[in-house]
Backbone as JSON Lines, residues from 0, in Angstrom:
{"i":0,"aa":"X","n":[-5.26,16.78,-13.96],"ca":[-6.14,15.62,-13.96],"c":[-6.35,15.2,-12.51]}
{"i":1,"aa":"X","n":[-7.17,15.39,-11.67],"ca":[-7.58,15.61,-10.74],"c":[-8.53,14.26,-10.48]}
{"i":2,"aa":"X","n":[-7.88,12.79,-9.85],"ca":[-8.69,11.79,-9.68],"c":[-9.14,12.29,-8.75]}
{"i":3,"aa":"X","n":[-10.81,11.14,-8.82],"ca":[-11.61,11.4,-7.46],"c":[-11.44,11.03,-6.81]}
{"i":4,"aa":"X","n":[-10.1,10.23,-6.31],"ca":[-10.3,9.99,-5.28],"c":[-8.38,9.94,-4.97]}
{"i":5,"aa":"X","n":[-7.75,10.36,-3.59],"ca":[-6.9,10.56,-3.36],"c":[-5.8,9.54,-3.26]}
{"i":6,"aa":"X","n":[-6.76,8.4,-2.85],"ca":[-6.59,7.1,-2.48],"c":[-6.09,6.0,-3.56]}
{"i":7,"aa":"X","n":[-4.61,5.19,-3.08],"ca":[-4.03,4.64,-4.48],"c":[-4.45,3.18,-4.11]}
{"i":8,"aa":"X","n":[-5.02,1.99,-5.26],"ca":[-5.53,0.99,-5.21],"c":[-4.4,0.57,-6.03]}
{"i":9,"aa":"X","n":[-3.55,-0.56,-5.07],"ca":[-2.31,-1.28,-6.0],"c":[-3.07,-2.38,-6.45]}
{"i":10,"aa":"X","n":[-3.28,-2.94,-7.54],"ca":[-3.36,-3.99,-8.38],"c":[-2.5,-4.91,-8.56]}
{"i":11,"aa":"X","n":[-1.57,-4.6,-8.75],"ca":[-0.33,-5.82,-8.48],"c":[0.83,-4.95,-8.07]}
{"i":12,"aa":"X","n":[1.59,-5.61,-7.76],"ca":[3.56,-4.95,-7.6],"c":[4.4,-6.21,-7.25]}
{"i":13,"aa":"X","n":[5.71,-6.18,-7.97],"ca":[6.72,-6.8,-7.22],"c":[7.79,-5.67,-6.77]}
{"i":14,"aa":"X","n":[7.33,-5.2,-5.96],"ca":[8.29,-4.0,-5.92],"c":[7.96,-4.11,-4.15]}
{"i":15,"aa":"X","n":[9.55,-3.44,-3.34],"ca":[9.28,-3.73,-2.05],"c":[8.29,-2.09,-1.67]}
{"i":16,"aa":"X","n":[7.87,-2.74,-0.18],"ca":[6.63,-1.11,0.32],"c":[7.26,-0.36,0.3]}
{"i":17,"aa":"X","n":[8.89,0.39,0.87],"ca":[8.49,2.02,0.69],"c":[9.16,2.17,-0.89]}
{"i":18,"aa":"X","n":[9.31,1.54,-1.98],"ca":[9.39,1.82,-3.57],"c":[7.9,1.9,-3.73]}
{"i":19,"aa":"X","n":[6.59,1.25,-3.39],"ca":[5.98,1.26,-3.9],"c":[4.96,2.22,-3.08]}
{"i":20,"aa":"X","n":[5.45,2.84,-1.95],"ca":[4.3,4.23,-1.37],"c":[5.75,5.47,-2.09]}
{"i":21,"aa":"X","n":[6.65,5.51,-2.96],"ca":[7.65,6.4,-3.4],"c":[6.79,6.62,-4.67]}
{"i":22,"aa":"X","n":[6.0,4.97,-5.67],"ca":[5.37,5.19,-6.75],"c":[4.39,6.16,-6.64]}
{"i":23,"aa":"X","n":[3.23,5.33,-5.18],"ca":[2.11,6.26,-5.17],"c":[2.59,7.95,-5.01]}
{"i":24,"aa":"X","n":[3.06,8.09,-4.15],"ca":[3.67,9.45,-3.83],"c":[3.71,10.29,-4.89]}
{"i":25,"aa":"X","n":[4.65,9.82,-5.8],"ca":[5.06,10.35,-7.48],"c":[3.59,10.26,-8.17]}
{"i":26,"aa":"X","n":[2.86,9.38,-8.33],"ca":[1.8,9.3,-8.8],"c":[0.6,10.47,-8.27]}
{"i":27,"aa":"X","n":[0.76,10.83,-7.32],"ca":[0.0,11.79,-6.39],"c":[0.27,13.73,-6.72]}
{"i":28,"aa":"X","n":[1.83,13.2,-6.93],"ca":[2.49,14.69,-7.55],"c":[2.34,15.02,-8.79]}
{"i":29,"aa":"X","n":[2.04,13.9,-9.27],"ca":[1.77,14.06,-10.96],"c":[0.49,14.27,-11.29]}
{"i":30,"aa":"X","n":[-0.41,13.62,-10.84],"ca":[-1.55,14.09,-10.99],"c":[-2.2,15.44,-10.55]}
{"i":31,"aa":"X","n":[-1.77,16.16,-9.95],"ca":[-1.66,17.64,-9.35],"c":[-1.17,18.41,-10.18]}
{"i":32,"aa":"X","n":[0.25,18.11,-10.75],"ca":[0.98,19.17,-11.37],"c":[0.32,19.23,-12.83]}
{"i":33,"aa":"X","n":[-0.05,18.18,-13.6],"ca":[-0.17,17.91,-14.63],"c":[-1.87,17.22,-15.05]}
{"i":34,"aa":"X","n":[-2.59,17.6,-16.45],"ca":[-3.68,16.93,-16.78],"c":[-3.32,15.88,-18.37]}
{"i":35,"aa":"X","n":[-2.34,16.12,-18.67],"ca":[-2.1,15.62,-19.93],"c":[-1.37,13.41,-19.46]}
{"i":36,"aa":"X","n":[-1.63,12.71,-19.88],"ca":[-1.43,11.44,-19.26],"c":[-0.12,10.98,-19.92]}
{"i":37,"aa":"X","n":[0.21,11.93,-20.78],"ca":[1.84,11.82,-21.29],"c":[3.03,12.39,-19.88]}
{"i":38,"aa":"X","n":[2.13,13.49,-19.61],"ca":[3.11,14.39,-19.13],"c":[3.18,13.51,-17.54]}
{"i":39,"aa":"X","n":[2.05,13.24,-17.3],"ca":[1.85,12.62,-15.91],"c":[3.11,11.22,-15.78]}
{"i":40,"aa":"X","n":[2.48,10.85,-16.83],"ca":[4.07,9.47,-17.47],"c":[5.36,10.06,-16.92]}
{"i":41,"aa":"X","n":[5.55,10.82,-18.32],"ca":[6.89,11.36,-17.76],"c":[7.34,11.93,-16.3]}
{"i":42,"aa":"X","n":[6.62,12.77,-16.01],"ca":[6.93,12.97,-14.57],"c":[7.48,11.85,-13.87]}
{"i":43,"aa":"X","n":[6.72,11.08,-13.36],"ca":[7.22,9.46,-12.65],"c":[8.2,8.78,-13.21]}
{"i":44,"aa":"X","n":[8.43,8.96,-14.6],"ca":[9.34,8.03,-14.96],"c":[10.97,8.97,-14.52]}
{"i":45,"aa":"X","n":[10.94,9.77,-14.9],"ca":[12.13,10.99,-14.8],"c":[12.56,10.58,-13.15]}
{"i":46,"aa":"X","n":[10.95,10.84,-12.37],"ca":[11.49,10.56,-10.76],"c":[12.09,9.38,-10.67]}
{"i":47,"aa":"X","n":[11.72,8.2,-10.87],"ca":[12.25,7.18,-10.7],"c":[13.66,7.27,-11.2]}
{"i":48,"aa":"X","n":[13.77,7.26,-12.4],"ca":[15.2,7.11,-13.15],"c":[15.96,7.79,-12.09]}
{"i":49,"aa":"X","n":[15.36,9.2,-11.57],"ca":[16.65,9.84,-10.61],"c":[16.84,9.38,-9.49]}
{"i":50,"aa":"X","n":[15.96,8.87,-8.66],"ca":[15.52,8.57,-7.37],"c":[16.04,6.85,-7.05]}
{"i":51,"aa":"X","n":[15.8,6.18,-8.32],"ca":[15.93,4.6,-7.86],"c":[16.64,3.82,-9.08]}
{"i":52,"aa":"X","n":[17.44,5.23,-10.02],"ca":[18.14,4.71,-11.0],"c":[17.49,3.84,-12.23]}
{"i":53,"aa":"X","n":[18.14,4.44,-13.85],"ca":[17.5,4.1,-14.69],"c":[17.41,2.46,-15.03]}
{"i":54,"aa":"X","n":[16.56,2.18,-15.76],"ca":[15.79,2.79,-17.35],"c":[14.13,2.56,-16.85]}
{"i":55,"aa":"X","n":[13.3,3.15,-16.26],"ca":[12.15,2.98,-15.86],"c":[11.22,3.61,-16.99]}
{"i":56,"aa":"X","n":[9.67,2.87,-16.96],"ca":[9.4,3.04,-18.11],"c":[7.69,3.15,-17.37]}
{"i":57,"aa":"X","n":[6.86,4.32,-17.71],"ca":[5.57,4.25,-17.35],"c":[4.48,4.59,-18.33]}
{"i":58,"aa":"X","n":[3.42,4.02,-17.79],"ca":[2.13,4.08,-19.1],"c":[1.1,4.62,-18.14]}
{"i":59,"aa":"X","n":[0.03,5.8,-18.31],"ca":[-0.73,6.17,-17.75],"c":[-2.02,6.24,-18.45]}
{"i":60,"aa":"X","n":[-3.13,5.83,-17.76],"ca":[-4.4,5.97,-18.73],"c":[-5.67,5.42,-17.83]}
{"i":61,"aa":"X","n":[-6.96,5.48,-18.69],"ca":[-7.8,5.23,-18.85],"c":[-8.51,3.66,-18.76]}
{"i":62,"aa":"X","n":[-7.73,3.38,-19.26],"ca":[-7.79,1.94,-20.03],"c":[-6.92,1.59,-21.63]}
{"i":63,"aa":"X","n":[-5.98,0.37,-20.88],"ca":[-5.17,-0.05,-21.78],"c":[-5.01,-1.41,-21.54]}
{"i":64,"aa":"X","n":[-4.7,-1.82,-22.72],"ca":[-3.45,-3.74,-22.19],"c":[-2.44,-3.44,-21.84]}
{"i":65,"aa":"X","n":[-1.39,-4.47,-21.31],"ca":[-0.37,-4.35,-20.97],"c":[0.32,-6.21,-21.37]}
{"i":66,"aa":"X","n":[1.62,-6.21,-21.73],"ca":[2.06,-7.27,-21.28],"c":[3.76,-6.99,-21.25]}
{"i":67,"aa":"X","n":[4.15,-6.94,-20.08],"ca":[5.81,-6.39,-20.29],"c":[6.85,-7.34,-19.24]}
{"i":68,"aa":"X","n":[7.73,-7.48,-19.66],"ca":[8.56,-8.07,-18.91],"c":[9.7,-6.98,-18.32]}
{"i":69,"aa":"X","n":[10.0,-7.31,-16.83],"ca":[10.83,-6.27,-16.02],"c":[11.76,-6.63,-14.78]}
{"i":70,"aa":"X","n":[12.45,-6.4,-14.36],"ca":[13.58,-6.4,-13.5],"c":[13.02,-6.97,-12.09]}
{"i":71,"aa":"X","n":[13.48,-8.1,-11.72],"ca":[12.7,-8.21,-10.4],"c":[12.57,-7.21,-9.32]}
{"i":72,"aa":"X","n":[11.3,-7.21,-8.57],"ca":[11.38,-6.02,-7.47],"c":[11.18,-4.92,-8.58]}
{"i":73,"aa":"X","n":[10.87,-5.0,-9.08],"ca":[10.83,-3.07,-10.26],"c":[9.43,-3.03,-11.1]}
{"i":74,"aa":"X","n":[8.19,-3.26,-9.94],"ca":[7.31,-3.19,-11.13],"c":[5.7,-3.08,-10.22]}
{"i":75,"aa":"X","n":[5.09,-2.1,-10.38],"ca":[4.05,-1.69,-10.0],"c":[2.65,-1.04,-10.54]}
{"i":76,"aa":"X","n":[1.77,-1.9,-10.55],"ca":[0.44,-0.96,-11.09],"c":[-0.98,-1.27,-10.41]}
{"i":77,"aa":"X","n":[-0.88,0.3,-10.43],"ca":[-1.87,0.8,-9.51],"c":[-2.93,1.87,-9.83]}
{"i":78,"aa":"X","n":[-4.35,1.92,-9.28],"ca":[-5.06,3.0,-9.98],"c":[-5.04,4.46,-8.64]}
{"i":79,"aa":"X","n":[-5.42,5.54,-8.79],"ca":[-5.54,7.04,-8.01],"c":[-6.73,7.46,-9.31]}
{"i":80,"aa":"X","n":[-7.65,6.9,-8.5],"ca":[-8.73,7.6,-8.92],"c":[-9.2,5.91,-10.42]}
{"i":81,"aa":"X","n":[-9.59,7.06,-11.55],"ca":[-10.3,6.47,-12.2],"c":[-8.64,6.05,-13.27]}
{"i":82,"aa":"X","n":[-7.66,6.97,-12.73],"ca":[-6.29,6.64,-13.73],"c":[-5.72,5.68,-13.18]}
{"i":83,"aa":"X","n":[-4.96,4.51,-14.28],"ca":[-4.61,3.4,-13.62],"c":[-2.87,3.78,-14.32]}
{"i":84,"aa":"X","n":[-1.74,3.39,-13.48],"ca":[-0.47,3.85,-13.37],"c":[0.33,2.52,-13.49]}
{"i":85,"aa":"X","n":[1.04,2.04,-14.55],"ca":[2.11,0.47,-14.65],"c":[3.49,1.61,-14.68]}
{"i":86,"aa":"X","n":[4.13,0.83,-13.89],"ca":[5.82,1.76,-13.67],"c":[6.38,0.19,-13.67]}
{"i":87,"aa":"X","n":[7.44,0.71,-14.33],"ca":[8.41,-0.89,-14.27],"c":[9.66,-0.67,-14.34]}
{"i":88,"aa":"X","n":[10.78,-1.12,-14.22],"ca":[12.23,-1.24,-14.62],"c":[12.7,-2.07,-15.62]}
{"i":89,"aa":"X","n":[13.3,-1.98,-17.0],"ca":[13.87,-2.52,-17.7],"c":[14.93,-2.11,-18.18]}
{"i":90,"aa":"X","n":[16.05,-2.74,-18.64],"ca":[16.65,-2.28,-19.29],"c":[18.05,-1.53,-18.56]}
């Protein structure tokens, strides 16, 4: 799944800058490796859990709602391209 554009547009975060250029980053690798928006999910979430410790939880798409509650500092969403990316910590 190949956004058009390379470039990540954060929409919100409470998450500090280099967690949240670690999201884009992951978000950047996933979209490369993968076209399926499950698999793209998982990817990021797996990184995180290993990288910044569990229970991280991500939704990838098109267009969706959202309303979630999460761990302070643990929560970012952002679009790469036309896909928009919510990563959070709970739990």
């Amino acid at each position: 799944m190949n956004p058009s554009s390379d470039q990540a547009i954060v929409k919100n975060a409470d998450m500090s800058e280099d967690m949240q250029q670690d999201a884009i980053q992951a978000g950047k690798e996933a979209l490369k490796q993968y076209n399926i928006e499950k698999d793209i999910a998982a990817y990021i979430k797996k990184k995180f859990d290993k990288d910044h410790g569990p229970t991280w939880h991500c939704i990838v798409g098109r267009n969706f709602g959202s309303y979630v509650t999460h761990e302070t500092k643990q929560f970012i969403y952002f679009y790469m391209g036309q896909v928009a990316i919510l990563l959070f910590k709970s739990g």
